[in-house]
N, C-alpha and C positions, 0 to 999 in steps of 0.2 A: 623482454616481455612487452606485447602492445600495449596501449594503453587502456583504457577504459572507456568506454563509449557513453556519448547521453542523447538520448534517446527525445525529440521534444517535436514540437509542430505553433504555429501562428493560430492554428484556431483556439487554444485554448483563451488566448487575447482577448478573443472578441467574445466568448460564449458565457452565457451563463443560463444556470436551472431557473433564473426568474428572482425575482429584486426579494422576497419572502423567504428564498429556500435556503439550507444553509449551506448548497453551492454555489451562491452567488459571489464569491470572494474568491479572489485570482489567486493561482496556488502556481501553476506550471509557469506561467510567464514569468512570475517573481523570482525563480530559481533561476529561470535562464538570464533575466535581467540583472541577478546579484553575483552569478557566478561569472559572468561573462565584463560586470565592473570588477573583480577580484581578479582577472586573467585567467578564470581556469578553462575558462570554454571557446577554446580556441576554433576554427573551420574544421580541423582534422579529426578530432572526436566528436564533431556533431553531426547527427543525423534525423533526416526530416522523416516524421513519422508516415509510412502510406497510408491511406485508408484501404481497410478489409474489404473485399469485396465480400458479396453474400456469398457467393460459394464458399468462399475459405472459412465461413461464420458457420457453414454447414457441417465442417466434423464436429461441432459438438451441439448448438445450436440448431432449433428445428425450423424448416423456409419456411412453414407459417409464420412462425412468430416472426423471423426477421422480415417478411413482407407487410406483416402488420407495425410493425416498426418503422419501416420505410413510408409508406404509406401514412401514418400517423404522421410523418416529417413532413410529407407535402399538402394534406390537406391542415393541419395547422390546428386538429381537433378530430376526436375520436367519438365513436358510438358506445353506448353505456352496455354493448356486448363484446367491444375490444376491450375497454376498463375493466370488467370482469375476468373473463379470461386469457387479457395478455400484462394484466397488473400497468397498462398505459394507461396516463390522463389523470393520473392520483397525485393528493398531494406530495408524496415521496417520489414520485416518477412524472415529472410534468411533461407534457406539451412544450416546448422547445422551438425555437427557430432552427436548430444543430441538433436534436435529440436522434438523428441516426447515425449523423458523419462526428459529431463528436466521440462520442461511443467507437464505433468502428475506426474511426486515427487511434485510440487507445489501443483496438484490438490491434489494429494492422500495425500498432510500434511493440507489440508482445509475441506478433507470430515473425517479424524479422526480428526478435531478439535470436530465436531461437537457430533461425541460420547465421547470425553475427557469430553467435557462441558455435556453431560447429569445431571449430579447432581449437575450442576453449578462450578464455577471457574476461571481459569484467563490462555489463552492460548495467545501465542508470537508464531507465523507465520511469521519472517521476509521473508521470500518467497517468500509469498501470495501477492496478491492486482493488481494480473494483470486485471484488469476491463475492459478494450475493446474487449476482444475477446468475439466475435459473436457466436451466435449455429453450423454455416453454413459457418464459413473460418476464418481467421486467421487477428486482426485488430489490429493497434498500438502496436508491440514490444510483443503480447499476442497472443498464439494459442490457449490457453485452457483459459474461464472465471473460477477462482477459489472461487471469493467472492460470485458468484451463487451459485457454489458447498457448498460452505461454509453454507449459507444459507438456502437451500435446506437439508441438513444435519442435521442442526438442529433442523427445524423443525422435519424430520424424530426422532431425539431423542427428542421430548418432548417441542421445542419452539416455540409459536403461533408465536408472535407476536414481529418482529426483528426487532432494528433499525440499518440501516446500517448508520452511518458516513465517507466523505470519504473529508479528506482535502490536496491529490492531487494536482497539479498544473493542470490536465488534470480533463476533466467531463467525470464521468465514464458512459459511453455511452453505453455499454454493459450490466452491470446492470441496469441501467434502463430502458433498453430493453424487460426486463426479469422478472423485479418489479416494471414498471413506475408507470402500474394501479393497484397496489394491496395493498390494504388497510390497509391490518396485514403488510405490510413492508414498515418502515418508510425511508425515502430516504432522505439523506441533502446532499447536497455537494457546497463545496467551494472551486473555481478553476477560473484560472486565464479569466478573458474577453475575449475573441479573441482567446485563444490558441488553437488548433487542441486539441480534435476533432470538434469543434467549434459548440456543441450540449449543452444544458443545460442554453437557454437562460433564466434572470429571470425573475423568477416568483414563485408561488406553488399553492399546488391545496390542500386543507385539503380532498376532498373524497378521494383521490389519497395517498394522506401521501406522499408528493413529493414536497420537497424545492430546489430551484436551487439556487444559489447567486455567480454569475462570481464578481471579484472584477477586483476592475485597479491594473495595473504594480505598484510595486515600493509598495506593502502593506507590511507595518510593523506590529511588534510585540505588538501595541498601538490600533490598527487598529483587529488584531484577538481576541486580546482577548475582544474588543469589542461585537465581532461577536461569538464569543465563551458563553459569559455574556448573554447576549440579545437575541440569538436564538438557538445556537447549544443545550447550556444544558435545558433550560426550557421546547422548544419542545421536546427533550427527554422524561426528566423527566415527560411533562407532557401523552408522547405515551404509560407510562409503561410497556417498553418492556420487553419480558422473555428472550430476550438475545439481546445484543451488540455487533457490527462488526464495528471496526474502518478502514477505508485503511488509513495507515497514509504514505501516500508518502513523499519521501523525497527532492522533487524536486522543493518545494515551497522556498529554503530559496536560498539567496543572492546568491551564491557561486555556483547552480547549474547551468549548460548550456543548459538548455529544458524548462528554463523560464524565466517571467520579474519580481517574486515577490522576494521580501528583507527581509523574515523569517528570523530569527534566529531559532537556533532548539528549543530556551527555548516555541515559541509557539507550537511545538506538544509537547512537555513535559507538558505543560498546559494543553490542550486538551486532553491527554491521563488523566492526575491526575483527570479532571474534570469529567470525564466519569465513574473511578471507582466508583463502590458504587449504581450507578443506575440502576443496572440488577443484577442477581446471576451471569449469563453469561457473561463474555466477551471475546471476541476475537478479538488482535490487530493484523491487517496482513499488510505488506510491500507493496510496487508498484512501481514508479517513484523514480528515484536517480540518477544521472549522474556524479556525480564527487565523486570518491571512499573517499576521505577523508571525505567529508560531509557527507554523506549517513552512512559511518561507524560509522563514531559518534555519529549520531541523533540513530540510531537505534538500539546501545548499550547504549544511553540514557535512549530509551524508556524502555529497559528490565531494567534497576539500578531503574525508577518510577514502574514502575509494582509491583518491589518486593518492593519499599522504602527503595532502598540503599539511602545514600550518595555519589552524585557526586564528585570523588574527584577535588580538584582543578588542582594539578598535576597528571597526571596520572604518575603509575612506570615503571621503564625503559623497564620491558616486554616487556607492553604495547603501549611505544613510541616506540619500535624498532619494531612492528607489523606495524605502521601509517607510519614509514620512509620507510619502504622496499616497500610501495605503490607508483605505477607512475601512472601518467594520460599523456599517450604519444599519441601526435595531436591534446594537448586542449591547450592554453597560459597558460591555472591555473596549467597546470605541473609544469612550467619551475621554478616558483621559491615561491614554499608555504610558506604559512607563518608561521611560529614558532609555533602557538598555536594552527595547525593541527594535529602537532604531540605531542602535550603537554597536551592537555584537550581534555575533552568531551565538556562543555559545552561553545558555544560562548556565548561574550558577548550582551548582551541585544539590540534589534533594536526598540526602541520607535520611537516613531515620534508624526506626527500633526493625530488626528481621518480626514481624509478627510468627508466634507458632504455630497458627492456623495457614498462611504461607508453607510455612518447613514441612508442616505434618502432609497440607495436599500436595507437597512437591515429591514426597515419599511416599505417598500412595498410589499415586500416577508411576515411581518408578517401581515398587513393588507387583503393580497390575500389568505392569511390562515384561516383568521376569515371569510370570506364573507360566 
């Protein structure tokens, strides 16, 4: 079997949404920088992301918006009827030196995922996973939707019938936008109650192939894998998809500031393990992360399960001296991290009590799927 691919590009190095936003904190570089001190990221599985051109932006995307997108890149500032109508120039969606080629390397490393995958296999997008953006402007921190593209791609090379997973802190609102009613794509996602975009109330619909499950604040790692056991893998399993689209965001666990849940990273590590196996396809793509040090970890986690490294327990001094040189300046988790941020990948474990309001909406969701 090949190996698995990762998927990455140099601009993400240099770019940011702006010293205020909470994308300013290096997320893509850190994975390639830590995985690549661990040995996993050798020349032979990596691959430089293209950028999208607008036509390829156009199967799902409309050339207005992307011309105003582009445009908005070169003069450096928009008019207050682009801000309106294409959601640019907002505080959630800035003006950018890279606000179109960064976006579009995203898009353009999710529409080659989907020819990488034509004869099956295992691609790492940590890039990917921006799910809010719309056809028609620019939503949640996303100008371009790439797990559409993603998707859309695949099918193009050879995959009926996709299940997308997406255990984000946020509901990806924009893909199901795009795949709510469509039956050949299976849709689950689990994301925080209440949190903007405050879409994805639950429920599911088996003609539709659309599971929603918002959980309360404060869910542990006792609590996913619940939820992981009893609905994530069986509905897969039982959707037989010809290919897999994980958005494993990173903004579900304890330590990030864009939520209220209390992840550790070992439940996407769970999620991602539980996942291989059940398609020839899969593809794991990035999204939500706010604090560089978690986000880095979890995501150079997920590449060390993908291939079935060993996590070490210590990481080597490379390594730690990649996680010390990172600041998080204007957050309080700056000022004074804790040892085993820059020491491990892997936090330690967050069990807790199964709450019954968990159990009950995770059986109502599957009862609303039998009817």
């Amino acid at each position: 079997m090949s190996k698995p691919l990762f998927i990455g590009s140099e601009i993400y190095r240099r770019s940011s949404y702006g010293a205020a936003h909470p994308l300013r904190v290096p997320r893509v570089s850190t994975v390639m920088d830590l995985s690549r001190a661990l040995g996993w990221l050798d020349d032979d599985v990596y691959r430089i992301s293209p950028r999208a051109k607008p036509a390829a932006l156009h199967i799902w995307h409309d050339a207005d918006y992307i011309q105003a997108l582009m445009q908005a890149e070169t003069d450096q500032r928009v008019s207050d009827d682009v801000r309106m109508h294409y959601g640019l120039g907002t505080p959630s969606n800035p003006v950018f030196p890279e606000m179109f080629r960064r976006p579009a390397t995203s898009a353009g490393g999710s529409l080659m995922s989907g020819e990488l995958l034509r004869n099956g296999g295992t691609v790492f997008h940590p890039a990917g996973g921006t799910h809010h953006g719309m056809p028609d402007h620019a939503n949640g921190f996303c100008y371009l939707n790439d797990p559409v593209l993603a998707i859309l791609s695949l099918r193009r090379n050879g995959a009926q019938r996709v299940a997308y997973i997406d255990i984000d802190a946020h509901h990806p609102d924009g893909v199901e936008h795009a795949f709510g009613d469509d039956p050949d794509c299976l849709m689950i996602s689990v994301h925080e109650d209440g949190r903007w975009p405050r879409t994805g109330g639950l429920g599911a619909d088996r003609t539709r192939s659309l599971y929603n499950l918002p959980v309360p604040a404060g869910m542990n790692d006792s609590e996913m894998a619940q939820i992981t056991r009893s609905m994530i893998l069986p509905v897969v399993q039982s959707f037989a998809p010809d290919a897999i689209v994980l958005q494993c965001g990173a903004d579900a666990v304890d330590e990030d500031p864009q939520s209220r849940l209390s992840l550790s990273n070992n439940a996407h590590f769970d999620v991602v393990r539980g996942l291989m196996g059940l398609s020839e396809r899969l593809l794991v793509l990035g999204g939500g992360g706010y604090n560089p040090w978690s986000v880095g970890r979890l995501w150079t986690g997920v590449w060390g399960a993908l291939n079935g490294f060993d996590l070490p327990d210590i990481l080597p001094h490379t390594a730690q001296a990649i996680l010390r040189n990172l600041t998080f300046d204007g957050n309080s988790r700056g000022r004074n991290p804790p040892a085993h941020w820059f020491t491990t990948l892997r936090d330690a474990p967050r069990v807790g009590p199964i709450r019954d309001e968990v159990v009950q909406s995770v059986a109502h969701v599957l009862k609303l799927a039998s009817l």
